[in-house]
C-alpha positions, 0 to 999 in steps of 0.5 A: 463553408460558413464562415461564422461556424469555421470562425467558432472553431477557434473554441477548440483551443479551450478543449483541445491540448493542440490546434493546427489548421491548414488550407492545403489539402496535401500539407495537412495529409503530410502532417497526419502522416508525420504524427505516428506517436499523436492522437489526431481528431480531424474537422472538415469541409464536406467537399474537402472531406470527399476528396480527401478522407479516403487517403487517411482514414486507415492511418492509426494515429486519425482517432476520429473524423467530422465533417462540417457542412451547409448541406443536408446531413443525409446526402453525404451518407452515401460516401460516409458509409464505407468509413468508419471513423466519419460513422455519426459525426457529420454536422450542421452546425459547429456547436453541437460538433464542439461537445461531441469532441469534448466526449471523445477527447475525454475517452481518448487516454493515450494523450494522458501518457507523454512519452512515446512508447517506442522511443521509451523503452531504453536499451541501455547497452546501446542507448546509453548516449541518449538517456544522459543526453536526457538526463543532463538536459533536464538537470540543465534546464533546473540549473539556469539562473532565474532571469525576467528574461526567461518569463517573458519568453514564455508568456510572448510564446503562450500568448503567440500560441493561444492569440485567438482563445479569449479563456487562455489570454484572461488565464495567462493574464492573471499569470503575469499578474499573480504567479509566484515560483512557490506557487508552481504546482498550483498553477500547473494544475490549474485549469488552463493552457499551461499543462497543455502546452508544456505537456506536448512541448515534452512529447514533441521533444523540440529542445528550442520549445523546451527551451522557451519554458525553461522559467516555469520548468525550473520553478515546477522542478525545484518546489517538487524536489523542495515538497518531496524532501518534507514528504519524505520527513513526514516517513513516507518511504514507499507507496503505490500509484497508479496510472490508468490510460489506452495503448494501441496493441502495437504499443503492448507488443512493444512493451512486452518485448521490452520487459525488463528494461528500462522506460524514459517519460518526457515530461512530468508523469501524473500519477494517482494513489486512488486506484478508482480514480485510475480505472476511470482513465482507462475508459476507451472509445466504444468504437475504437477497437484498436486500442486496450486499457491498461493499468500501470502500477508505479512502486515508489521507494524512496530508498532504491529512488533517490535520485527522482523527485515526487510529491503528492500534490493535493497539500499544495492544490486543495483547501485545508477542509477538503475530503480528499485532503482529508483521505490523503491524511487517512493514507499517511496514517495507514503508512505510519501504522504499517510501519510501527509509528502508532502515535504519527498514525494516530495525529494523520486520523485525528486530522483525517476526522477533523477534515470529514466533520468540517466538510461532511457537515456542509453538505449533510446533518450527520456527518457521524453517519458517513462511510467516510468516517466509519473508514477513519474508526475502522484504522483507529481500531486496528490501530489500537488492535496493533497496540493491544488496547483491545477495549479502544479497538472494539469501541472503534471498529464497533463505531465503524460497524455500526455507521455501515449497518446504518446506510447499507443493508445486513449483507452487504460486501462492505461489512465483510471487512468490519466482520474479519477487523472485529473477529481480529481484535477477539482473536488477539484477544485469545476469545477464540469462539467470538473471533470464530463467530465473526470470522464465520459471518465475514466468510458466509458473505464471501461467500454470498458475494463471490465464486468459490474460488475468489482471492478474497476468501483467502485471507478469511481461510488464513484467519481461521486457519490460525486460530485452529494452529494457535489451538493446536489443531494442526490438521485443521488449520492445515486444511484451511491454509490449503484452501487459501493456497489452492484459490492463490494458485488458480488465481494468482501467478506462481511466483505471486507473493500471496502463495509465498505466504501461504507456503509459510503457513503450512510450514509452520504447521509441518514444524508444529507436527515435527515434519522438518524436511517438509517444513524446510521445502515450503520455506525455500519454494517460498523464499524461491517467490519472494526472491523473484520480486522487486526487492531482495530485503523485504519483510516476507524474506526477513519472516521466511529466514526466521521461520527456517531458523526456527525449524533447526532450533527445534531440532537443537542445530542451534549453530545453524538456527542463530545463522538464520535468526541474524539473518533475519535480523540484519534483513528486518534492520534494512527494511525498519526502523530500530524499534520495530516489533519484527526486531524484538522477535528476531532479537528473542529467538537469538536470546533464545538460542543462547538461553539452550545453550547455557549462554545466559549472559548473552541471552539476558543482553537480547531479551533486555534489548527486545524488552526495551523496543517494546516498552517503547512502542507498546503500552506496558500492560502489552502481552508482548512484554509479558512474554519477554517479562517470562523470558529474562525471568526464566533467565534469572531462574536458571542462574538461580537468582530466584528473586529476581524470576520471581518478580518477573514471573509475577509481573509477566503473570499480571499482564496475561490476566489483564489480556487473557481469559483465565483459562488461556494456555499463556495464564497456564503456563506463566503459573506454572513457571512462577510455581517451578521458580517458588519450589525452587527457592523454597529448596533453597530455604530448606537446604541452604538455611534450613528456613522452614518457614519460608519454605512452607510459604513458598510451597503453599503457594506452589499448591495454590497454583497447581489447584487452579492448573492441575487435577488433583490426582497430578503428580504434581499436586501430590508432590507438593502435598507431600512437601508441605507436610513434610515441612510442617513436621519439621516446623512442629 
């Protein structure tokens, strides 16, 4: 053969993770076929490749064969034909060999997982030994002294390996020159042999390889365990990654037998937050049929993980102006908003925008007009959504809107988001029939983009389904939240989360219509769901004990209502933090229950603690503090300490005119609770001092309401009427 082409061979070593080459035509088919666990790509000769192709072409770890040769292409054609693998890739020359092997190891993802399947799945009944042995190898290889010694033995091995690649050598010179332990993630990551090399060290499981990069291991290790303690400071509990690759159908077999058990990984295991960029390392060989994509999804928690560093590590790897450092601070602002930390998430957006300003306007004139900033306004606005500053949140999400409607056309799926983010915030704002027209055009483009049955129409159904409950049309909220549930069912698995909600929803209806026992079997069936889940505390489980509470309180089984309020108050404490707005609720329904049974010390000691979180997380004009406002007055009401439920009720009413329409049933009812509290007082004037005077105002104030929320034949109205002149008699 040409030894010019066989001599740029040596090219490889840039693109492939591992190079072996042989002269003997049996030592390399024994090699192949001790590779049970590799990807292999063979080169050969086209005499050789005659002689030997047909011996291991069925082998499954042979991914791909090319033939190098001085001869016309066409005449191997005849011998080539009966293999599959040999099908398009004989060559003249090595060149246009060298990029076509770039395309397929790109395709070819089983490399990216570094554990071999089979050996992974640990049965620990029976393997206990050989996972600690793991265990105790790696925490060895952490625990040694740093010594030049150990460095040195590293480099002479890079250097031995890659002796004929000219890229590695300049790239492990520059390693001599400018490596710093602190810097080892960076240069982990860095284009070069480093990865490679360390990567299949671990696959092949040679302790005395291991052993030669003991150095640069320790490094990697202690700077993860080091970033993943700030990250940790930064709140960041629990995310998801994601790992995309290919696995060979005897691999799935495995995996799937072995359900439920537990898996090792050789190695530093990559993962991304981006599910996108994920997919793409699914993507296999079209001709390679036997292999599936498969997408792993890893649930990180820190709290059940505590054992096992991770970081991300783009803070480390990428410039301060970067996009995608950019799109990592929107994540830590979506996490801290998610768990109530509405000042941490609003820092992680401002820095966000900042990045996507400095970057995007490199590269474009109106950096105001990019998706990647209407996504940043978009969170703002459900920030300030979360926060009740409902003029904020429109300003934002009308911002986010408005840049989408700029670079995609009217009906475009992405504006399906901005629509339901737009028809939340006059939802909550109790604007029920703008709420509704919003909410209507994001479910007309559902239903333009998707079939009938997509999962995505299912939270627009929810939505719509809500605002009918909180108008108190059960029947039609009822039939919305099924529609939700029956797409769940036909999509999802039973035992999905997302039905679990769903059968929530509809318990909440039948405990509206009175229907306790049906109530009750929804929240179980749903509490059976969430408890097939990876977690026994979690915030659904924390909701379904509270909604079950509340079922036997509405039937006065008060005993058994406070059981399943604390319940989900100590399940909502291992899940949040103490200022959490779950608490608040969960601390209101106990005061509640207290309240009905005359225990109104108690019940003013949970009201004052659920007041005191929300004063903290929420501005102080927030409906929730309102509600809890009419609480604790209703509370000095029935003590009779009158004045005091007066200056409650007044506030409480104040904080629901600056949130609400006039006409919302929460005004409504704030009236008429200062209204009782008025006449009762006024009673108190009448009967205690005989203060006719201040009776006589307090009454006219009664009437003042009752004209702005009764008719005027109510009973009411004409009780007070009747009152008042009672009272003037007397005056005269």
């Amino acid at each position: 053969s040409n030894q010019k082409d066989f001599r740029a061979l040596s090219k490889l070593r840039e693109i492939a993770y591992y190079l072996k080459t042989f002269i003997d035509v049996k030592q390399c088919e024994n090699y192949i076929r001790a590779q049970l666990n590799e990807n292999i790509f063979l080169i050969v000769s086209a005499t050789i490749g005659q002689l030997f192709v047909h011996t291991i072409h069925e082998l499954t770890q042979i991914k791909c064969i090319y033939i190098l040769c001085q001869h016309n292409r066409q005449q191997l054609t005849k011998w080539t034909a009966d293999y599959s693998k040999t099908m398009n890739h004989i060559y003249t020359h090595v060149d246009p060999l060298i990029n076509i092997l770039k395309i397929d190891l790109y395709k070819c993802r089983k490399t990216l997982l570094n554990y071999k399947i089979e050996n992974s799945i640990i049965d620990v009944q029976f393997k206990t030994a050989d996972f600690k042995w793991s265990h105790l190898l790696a925490q060895t290889l952490v625990r040694l002294p740093r010594e030049e010694k150990a460095k040195n033995e590293m480099i002479k091995n890079l250097k031995e390996y890659y002796h004929d690649s000219q890229f590695n050598l300049e790239f492990i010179d520059d390693y001599i020159v400018n490596y710093q332990p602190k810097d080892a993630i960076k240069w982990y990551t860095k284009a070069g042999c480093l990865f490679r090399i360390l990567n299949r060290t671990f696959r092949e499981e040679n302790i005395d390889n291991i052993y030669k990069y003991r150095s640069f291991i320790k490094d990697l290790s202690e700077q993860i365990d080091i970033l993943c303690q700030e990250h940790s400071e930064l709140g960041i509990t629990d995310y998801i990654a994601y790992r995309g690759t290919c696995l060979s159908y005897q691999d799935i077999d495995i995996l799937k037998v072995n359900k439920g058990k537990l898996i090792s990984f050789n190695g530093f295991l990559s993962t991304s937050l981006d599910k996108q960029i994920a997919l793409l390392f699914m993507q296999q060989n079209d001709e390679d049929n036997e292999m599936e994509s498969i997408l792993f999804e890893y649930y990180v928690d820190s709290k059940i993980s505590a054992s096992f560093a991770y970081v991300d590590i783009c803070y480390q790897v990428l410039p301060n102006n970067h996009p995608d450092l950019g799109a990592r601070y929107v994540d830590l602002g979506f996490t801290h908003a998610k768990k109530g930390n509405f000042d941490d998430a609003m820092m992680y957006y401002e820095k966000a925008l900042s990045i996507f300003n400095q970057s995007l306007n490199i590269t474009i004139q109106h950096s105001d007009y990019h998706p990647r900033i209407a996504h940043v306004y978009s969170n703002i606005g459900l920030l300030y959504t979360n926060k009740c500053d409902f003029d904020k949140a429109l300003e934002y999400l009308t911002k986010s809107f408005d840049i989408k409607v700029n670079v995609l056309r009217s009906n475009h799926p992405d504006l399906i988001k901005n629509y339901t983010n737009l028809g939340t915030v006059y939802h909550r704002k109790g604007d029920y029939n703008l709420a509704m027209e919003h909410y209507q055009k994001s479910l007309d483009l559902l239903q333009e983009t998707y079939e009938e049955n997509h999962i995505s129409l299912t939270t627009i159904y929810d939505n719509i389904g809500t605002i009918y409950y909180e108008k108190s049309d059960f029947d039609l909220a009822l039939i919305y939240y099924k529609k939700s549930m029956n797409i769940r069912q036909y999509v999802l698995k039973e035992t999905h989360p997302d039905i679990g909600n769903s059968l929530n929803l509809i318990g909440r209806i039948h405990s509206n219509q009175k229907q306790y026992d049906k109530s009750l079997m929804c929240y179980k069936q749903a509490l059976e769901i969430y408890n097939k889940g990876d977690s026994k505390n979690t915030i659904d489980i924390a909701i379904i004990y509270h909604n079950m509470g509340d079922v036997y309180f509405q039937q006065t089984e008060y005993e058994t209502g406070l059981k399943y309020y604390n319940k989900s108050l100590e399940t909502f404490k291992t899940i949040l933090n103490e200022n959490h707005s779950h608490i608040t609720t969960a601390y209101t329904s106990i005061a509640n229950v207290y309240y009905e049974t005359d225990k109104y010390d108690l019940s003013a000691q949970y009201y004052m603690k659920s007041l005191k979180i929300l004063q903290q997380i929420y501005p102080k004009n927030h409906p929730e503090v309102a509600v809890t406002l009419n609480n604790i007055a209703n509370v000095f009401c029935s003590t009779e300490q009158y004045d005091f439920a007066i200056d409650c009720y007044e506030k409480s009413l104040e904080i629901y005119k600056m949130n609400f329409p006039i006409n919302h049933p929460k005004i409504k009812i704030s009236q008429n609770n200062l209204a009782l509290c008025y006449k009762n007082l006024a009673s108190n004037y009448v009967n205690d001092n005989e203060d006719y005077k201040m009776a006589l105002d307090l009454c006219q104030k009664v009437l003042e309401i009752y004209e702005q929320t009764l008719p005027e034949t109510h009973i009411n109205v004409v009780t007070i009427k009747r009152d008042i002149e009672t009272l003037l008699q007397k005056l005269s």
